[in-house]
Wavefront OBJ file of the C-alpha trace (Angstrom):
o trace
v -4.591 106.761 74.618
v -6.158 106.952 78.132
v -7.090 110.967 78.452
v -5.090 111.400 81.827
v -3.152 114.492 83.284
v -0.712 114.164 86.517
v 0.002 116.484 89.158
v 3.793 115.792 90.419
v 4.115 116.785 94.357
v 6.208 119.934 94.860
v 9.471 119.094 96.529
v 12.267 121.895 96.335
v 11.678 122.910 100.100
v 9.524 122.633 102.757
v 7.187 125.956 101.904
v 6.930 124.298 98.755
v 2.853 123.765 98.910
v 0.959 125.221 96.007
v -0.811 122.974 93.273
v -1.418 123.938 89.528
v -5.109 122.910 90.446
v -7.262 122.611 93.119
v -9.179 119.486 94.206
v -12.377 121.643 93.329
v -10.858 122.278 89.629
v -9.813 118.468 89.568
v -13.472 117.261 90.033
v -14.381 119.443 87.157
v -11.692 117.618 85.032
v -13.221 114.173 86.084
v -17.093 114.918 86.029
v -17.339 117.368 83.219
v -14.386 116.274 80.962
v -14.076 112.692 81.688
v -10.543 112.845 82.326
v -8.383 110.832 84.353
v -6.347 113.061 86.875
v -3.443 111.207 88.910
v -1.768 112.988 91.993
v 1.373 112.004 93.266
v 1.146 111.578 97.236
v 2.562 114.620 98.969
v 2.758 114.870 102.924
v 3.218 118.787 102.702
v 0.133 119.741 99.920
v -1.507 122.673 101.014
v -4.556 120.143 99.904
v -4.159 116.598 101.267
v -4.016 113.700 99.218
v -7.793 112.787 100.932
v -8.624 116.009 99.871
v -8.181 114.915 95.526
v -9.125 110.899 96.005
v -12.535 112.601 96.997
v -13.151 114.141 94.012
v -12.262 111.534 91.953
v -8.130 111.640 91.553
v -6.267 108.769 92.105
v -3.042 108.823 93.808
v 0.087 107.794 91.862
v 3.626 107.584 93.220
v 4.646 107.000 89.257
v 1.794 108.839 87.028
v 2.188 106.015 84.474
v -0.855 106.778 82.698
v -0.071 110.511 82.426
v 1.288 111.734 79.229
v 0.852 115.374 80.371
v 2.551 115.974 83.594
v 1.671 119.710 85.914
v 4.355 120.970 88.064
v 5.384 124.224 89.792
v 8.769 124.039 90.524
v 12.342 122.553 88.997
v 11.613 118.658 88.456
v 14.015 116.365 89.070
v 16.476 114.482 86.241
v 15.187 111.386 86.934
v 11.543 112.122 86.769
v 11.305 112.835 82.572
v 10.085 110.013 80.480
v 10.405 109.669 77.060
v 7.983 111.397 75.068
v 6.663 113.303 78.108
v 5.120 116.319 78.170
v 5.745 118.630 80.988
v 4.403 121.807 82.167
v 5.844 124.046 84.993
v 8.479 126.768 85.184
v 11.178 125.610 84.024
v 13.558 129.283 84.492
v 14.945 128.609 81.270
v 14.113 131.253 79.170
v 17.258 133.617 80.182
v 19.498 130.466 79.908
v 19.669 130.434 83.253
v 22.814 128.488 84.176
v 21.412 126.218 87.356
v 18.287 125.199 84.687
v 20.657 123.941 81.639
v 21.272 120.406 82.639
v 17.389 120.066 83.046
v 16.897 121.411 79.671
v 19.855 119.040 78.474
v 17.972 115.689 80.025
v 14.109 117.078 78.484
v 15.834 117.596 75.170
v 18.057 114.194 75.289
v 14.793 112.298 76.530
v 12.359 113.545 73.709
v 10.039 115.320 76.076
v 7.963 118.786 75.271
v 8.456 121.244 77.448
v 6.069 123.857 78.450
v 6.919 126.535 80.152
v 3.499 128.965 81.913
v 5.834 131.915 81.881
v 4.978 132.232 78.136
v 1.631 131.718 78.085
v 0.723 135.127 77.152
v -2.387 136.357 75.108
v -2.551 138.694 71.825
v -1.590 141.415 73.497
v 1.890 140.112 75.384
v -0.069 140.268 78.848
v 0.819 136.781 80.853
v -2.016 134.847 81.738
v -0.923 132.292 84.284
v 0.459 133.612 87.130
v 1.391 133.745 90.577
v 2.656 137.264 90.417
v 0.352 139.368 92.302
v 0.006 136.834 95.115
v 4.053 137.481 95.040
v 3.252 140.705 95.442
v 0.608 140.460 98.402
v 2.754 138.465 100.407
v 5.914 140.079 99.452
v 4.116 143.465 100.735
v 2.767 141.495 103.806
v 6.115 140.268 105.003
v 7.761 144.104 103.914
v 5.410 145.539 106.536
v 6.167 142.931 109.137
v 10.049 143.569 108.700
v 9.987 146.571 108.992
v 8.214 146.232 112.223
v 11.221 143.892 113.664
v 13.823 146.910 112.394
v 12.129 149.402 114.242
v 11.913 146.990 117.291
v 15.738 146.827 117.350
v 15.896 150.320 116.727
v 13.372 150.855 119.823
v 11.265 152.895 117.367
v 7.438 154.049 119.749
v 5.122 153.839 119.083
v 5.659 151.776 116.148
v 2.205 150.610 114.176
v 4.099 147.577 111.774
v 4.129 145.457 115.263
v 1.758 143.852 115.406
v 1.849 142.618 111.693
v 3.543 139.235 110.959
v 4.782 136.593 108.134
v 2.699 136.515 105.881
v 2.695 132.464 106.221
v 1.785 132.715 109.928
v -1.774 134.130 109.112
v -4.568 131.795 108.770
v -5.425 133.523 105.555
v -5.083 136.677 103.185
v -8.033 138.533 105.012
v -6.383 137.947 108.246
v -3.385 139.465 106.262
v -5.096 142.636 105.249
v -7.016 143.028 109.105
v -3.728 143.666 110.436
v -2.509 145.527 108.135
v -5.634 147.648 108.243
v -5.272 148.093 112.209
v -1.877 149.166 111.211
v -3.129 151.963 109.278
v -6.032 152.627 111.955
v -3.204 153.626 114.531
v -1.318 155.514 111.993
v -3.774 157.387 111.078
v -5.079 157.883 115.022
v -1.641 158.620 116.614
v 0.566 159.082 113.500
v 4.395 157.670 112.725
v 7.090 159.027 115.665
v 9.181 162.466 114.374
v 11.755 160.621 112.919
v 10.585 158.455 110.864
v 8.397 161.308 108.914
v 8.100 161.873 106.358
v 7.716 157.778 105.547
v 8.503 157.455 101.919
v 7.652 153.357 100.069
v 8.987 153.315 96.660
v 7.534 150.667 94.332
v 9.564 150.073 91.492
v 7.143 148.491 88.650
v 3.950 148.617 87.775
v 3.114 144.991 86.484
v 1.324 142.001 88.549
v 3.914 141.962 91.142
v 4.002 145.352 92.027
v 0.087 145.550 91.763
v -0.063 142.910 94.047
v 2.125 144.620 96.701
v 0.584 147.986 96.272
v -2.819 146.594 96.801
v -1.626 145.981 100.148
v -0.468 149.180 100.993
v -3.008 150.811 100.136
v -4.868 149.583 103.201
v -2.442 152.394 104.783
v -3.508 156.051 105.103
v -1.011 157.594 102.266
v -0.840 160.268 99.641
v 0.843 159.569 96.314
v 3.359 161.411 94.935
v 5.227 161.350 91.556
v 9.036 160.564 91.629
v 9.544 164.168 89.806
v 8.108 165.677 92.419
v 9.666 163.798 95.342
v 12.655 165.739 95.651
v 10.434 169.238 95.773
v 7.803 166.930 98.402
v 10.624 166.038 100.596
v 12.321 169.494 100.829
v 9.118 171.324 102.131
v 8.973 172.654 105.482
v 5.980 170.365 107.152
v 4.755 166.821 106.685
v 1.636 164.506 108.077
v 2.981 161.528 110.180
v -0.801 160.701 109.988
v -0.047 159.789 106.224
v 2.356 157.682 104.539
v 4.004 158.651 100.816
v 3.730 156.276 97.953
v 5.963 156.432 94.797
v 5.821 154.307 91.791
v 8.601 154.372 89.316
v 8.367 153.357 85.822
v 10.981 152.760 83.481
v 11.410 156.248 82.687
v 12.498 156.812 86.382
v 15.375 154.169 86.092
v 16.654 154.807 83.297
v 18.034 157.703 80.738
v 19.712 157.917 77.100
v 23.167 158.322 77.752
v 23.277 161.064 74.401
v 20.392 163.053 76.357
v 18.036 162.365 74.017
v 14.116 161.564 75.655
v 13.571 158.189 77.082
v 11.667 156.148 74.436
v 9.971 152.479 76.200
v 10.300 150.751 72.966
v 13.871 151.644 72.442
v 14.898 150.928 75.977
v 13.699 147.382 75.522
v 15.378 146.838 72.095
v 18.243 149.102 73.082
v 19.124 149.099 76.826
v 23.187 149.671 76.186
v 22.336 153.340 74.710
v 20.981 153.752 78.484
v 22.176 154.837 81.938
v 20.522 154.084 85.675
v 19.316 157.246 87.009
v 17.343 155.708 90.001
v 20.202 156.326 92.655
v 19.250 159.602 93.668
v 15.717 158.544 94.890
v 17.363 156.579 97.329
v 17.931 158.861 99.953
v 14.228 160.117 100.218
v 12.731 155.847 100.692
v 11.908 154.337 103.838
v 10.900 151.219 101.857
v 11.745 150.033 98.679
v 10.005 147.223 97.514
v 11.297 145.947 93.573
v 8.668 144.352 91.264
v 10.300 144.595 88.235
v 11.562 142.103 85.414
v 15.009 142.300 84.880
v 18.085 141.117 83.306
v 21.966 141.918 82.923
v 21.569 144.018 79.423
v 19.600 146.469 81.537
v 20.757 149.090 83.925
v 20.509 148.684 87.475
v 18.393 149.902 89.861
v 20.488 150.266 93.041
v 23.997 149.076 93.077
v 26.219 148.519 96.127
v 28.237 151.522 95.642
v 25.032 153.441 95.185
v 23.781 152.158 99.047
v 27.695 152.327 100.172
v 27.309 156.126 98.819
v 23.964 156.399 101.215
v 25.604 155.166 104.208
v 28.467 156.709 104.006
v 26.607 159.528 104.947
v 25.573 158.535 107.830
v 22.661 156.721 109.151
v 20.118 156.446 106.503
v 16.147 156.849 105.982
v 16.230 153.401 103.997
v 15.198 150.427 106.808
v 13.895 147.975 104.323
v 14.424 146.470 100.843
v 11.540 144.082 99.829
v 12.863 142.445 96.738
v 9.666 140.971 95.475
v 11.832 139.767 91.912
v 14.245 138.453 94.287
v 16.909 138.726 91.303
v 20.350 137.440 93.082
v 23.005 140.099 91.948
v 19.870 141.913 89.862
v 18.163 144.981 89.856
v 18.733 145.460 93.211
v 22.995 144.612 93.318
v 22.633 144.022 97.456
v 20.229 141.089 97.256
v 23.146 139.221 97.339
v 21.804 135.661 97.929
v 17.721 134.454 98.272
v 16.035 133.332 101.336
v 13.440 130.858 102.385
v 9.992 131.454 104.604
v 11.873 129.671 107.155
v 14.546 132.810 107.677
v 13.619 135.343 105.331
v 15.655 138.460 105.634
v 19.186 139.443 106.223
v 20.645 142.502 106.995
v 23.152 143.724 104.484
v 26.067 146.089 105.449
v 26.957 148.467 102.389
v 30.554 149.355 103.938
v 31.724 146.102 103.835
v 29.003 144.005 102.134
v 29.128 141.541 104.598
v 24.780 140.144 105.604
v 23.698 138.934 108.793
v 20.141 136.832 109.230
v 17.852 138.539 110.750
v 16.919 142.235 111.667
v 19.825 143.771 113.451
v 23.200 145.689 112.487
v 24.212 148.401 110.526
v 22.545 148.740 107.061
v 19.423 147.779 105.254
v 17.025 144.517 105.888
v 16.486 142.850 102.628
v 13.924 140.573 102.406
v 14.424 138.211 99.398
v 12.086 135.152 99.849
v 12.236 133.157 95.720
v 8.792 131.835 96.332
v 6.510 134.341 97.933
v 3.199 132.700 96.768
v 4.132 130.386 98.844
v 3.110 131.648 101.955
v -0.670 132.248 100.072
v -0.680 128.522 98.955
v -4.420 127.859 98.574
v -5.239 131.192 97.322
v -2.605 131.438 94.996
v -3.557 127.916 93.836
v -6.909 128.772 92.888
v -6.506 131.570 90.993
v -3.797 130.369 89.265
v -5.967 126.886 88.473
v -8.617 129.000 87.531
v -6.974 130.331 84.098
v -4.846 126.530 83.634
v -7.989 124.977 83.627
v -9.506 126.286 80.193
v -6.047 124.725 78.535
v -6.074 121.521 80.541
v -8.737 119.463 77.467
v -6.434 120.751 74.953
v -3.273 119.520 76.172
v -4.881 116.247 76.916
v -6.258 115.386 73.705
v -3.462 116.886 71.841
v -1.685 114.402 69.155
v 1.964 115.497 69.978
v 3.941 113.286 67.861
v 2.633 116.014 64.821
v 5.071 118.849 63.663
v 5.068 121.844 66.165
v 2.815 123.838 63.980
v 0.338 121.363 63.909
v -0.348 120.694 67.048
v -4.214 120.944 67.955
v -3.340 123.156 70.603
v -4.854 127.128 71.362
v -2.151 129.307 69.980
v -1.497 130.290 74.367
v -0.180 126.573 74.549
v 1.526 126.282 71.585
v 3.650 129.626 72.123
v 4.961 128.314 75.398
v 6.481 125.567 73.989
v 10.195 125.507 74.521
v 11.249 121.913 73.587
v 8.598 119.585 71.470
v 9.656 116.007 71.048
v 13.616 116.665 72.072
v 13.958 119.556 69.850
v 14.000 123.152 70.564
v 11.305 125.315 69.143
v 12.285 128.166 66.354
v 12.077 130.715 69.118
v 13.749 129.382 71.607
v 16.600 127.703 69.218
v 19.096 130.477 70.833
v 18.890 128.123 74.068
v 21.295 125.663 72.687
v 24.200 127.778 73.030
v 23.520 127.625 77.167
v 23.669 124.438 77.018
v 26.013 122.040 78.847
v 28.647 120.763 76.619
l 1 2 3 4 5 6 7 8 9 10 11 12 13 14 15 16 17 18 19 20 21 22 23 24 25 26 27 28 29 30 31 32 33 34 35 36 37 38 39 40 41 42 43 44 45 46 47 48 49 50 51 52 53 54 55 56 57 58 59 60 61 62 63 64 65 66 67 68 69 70 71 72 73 74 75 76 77 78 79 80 81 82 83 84 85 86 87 88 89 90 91 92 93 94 95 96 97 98 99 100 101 102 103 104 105 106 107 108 109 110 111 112 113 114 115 116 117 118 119 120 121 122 123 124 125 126 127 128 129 130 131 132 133 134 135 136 137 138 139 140 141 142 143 144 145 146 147 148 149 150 151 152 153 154 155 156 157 158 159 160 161 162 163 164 165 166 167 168 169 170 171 172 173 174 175 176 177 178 179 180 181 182 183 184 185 186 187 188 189 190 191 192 193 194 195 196 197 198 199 200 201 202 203 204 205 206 207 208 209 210 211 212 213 214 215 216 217 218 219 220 221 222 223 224 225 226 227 228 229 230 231 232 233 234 235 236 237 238 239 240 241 242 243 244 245 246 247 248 249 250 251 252 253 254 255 256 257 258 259 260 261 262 263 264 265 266 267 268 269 270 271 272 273 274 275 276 277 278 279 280 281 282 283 284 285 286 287 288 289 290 291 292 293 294 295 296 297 298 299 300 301 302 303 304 305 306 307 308 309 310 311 312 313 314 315 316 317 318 319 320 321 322 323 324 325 326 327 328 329 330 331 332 333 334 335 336 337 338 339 340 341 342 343 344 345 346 347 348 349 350 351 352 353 354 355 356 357 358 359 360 361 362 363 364 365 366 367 368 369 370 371 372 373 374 375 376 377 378 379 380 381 382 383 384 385 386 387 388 389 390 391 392 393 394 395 396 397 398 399 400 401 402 403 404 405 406 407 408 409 410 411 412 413 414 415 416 417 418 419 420 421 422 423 424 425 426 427 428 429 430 431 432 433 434 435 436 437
């Protein structure tokens, strides 16, 4: 079999423009590794299609000689071929309802499916990501929404303004350089009266969260612990030189509902025996940008009636809600629907739960873009092609007509299998009751 490896074009939207690799990491595939790498044309590639035939790609509408096929994104029905094997993120692994039918059609065509999500090494930690760049962008366009609320709200001086979408600058330096002269001014003239003291809440502490605190940290800030918040926000006298950071864990989210201490291990195998506690945190954020994984067995971290509760009150110190996880009815209950780079934020009214595009109204601007990297595509390409690349003589080579277990794959590879040859894998065998009658 010809060694060969295709790159399908990305085509769920317009913003769509990241690549699994790089034409840099392709010409290592065809001078070092003698393989053949075929790239389907794309008019919207973050790197043109001149850009791969020039290292040595050649351009495929049909990737015919491609047994292994890279993706990002959902591929289409029509696109599996028997005996395929297909790599991308397939947002399958929580039987995600929308993703079923495209599990069905792998399984009924006899293709492998695997999935980067669970490429993980010994010690759980994922290894092929685009988190962080979620995060740096997510943080990015956080910033620059909250400069467009305080606009309406004819905040002045107000330091976010001159920050914008993340996708508009030319790259992620240009990024941090206006952050940075956001924090210059801060720290020169300081925040206006009311909106001190600013309090950004980051709930999480993995990739995505590390990737959005990296970027506030460019901002003058002290941090504070979310035990102590309540105690920092009640003293007499605070810096509007200085913003506050906060960083909740798990802990901070989330209690036994018998009062007995918070274990991590038993909150992951046990979530029922636990109750959100996040709620009262609310009150003290400015921002609160959400980095965490999540799904329904776990609590919450902000429902609607605990933002309904907030308003109700009166008008409220929350402005913004970046929901890096961008988890529709999730974590964070008022992300009520996702957004695009193309209009990324709505305001959403806790009284009546209606949302309105844009910046202006009463409530809280949510900004709930599903494909932050996006807006970072060639850096968030090459890092991410940096770690696929190590795997990429494996998968080629591999015999995969042999049993799952043995496969002459590194044990990364062969633990993200979901579906090999049709068939669902051991660990992922629980799938087939999602599926699509």
């Amino acid at each position: 079999m010809v060694k060969a490896i295709g790159i399908r074009r990305e085509d769920k939207n317009q913003w769509e423009t990241r690549v699994p690799l790089t034409p840099e990491q392709v010409r290592t595939l065809v001078e070092r590794e003698g393989i053949t790498v075929e790239v389907q044309p794309s008019p919207i590639r973050t790197f043109s299609d001149k850009a791969y035939s020039t290292v040595g790609a050649t351009l495929s509408e049909d990737l015919e000689a491609s047994r292994v096929v890279l993706g990002i994104k959902h591929m289409p029905l029509s696109f599996f071929r028997p005996g395929g094997v297909y790599v991308f993120f397939s947002h399958t692994l929580k039987g995600q309802p929308y993703s079923m039918p495209m599990l069905k059609k792998i399984m009924e065509v006899g293709c492998t499916l695997i999935d980067y999500e669970l490429v993980v090494d010994k010690s759980k930690r994922r290894l092929i990501f685009f988190g962080r760049y979620a995060g740096l962008a997510g943080m990015i366009d956080t910033l620059w929404a909250l400069g467009k609320r305080l606009e309406v709200e004819e905040v002045a001086p107000n330091p976010f303004k001159g920050i914008t979408q993340c996708l508009k600058f030319e790259n992620l330096d240009a990024g941090r350089a206006a952050v940075k002269q956001a924090g210059e001014q801060i720290a020169k003239t300081g925040l206006p009266p009311r909106l001190v003291p600013f309090v950004v809440g980051f709930a999480g502490y993995g990739n995505v969260s590390n990737g959005a605190q990296e970027i506030f940290d460019l901002l003058p800030h002290e941090d504070v612990a979310p035990e102590d918040l309540a105690r920092y926000m009640a003293k007499g006298s605070h810096k509007a030189t200085t913003l506050v950071k906060v960083v909740y864990k798990e802990e901070h989210m989330a209690a036994r509902k018998d009062g007995r201490a918070f274990d991590l291990q038993d909150y992951y195998a046990h979530p029922d025996l636990y109750k959100p506690i996040f709620s009262p945190h609310l009150s003290h954020l400015s921002v609160l940008v959400n980095g965490i994984y999540w799904e329904t067995r776990y609590p919450r971290l902000a429902t609607k009636q605990d933002l309904a509760a907030l308003f109700q009150k009166g008008a409220a110190r929350l402005r913004v809600i970046g929901d890096i996880s961008c988890d529709v009815d999730g974590a964070v209950q008022c992300t009520v629907r996702s957004t695009d780079p193309g209009s990324p934020t709505y305001v959403y009214d806790p009284l009546t739960g209606e949302t309105r595009d844009g910046f202006e109204g009463r409530g809280v601007v949510v900004l709930a873009v599903d494909n932050l990297p996006c807006e970072l595509p060639k850096e968030a390409s090459s890092d991410f092609g940096n770690v696929l690349l190590k795997f990429i003589p494996a998968l080629v080579r591999a015999d995969f007509s042999v049993p799952t277990k043995d496969l002459a794959l590194p044990d990364e590879i062969k633990n993200a299998i979901i579906v090999h040859n049709g068939r669902l894998t051991e660990r992922f065998a629980h799938l087939a009751r999602h599926l699509p009658k």
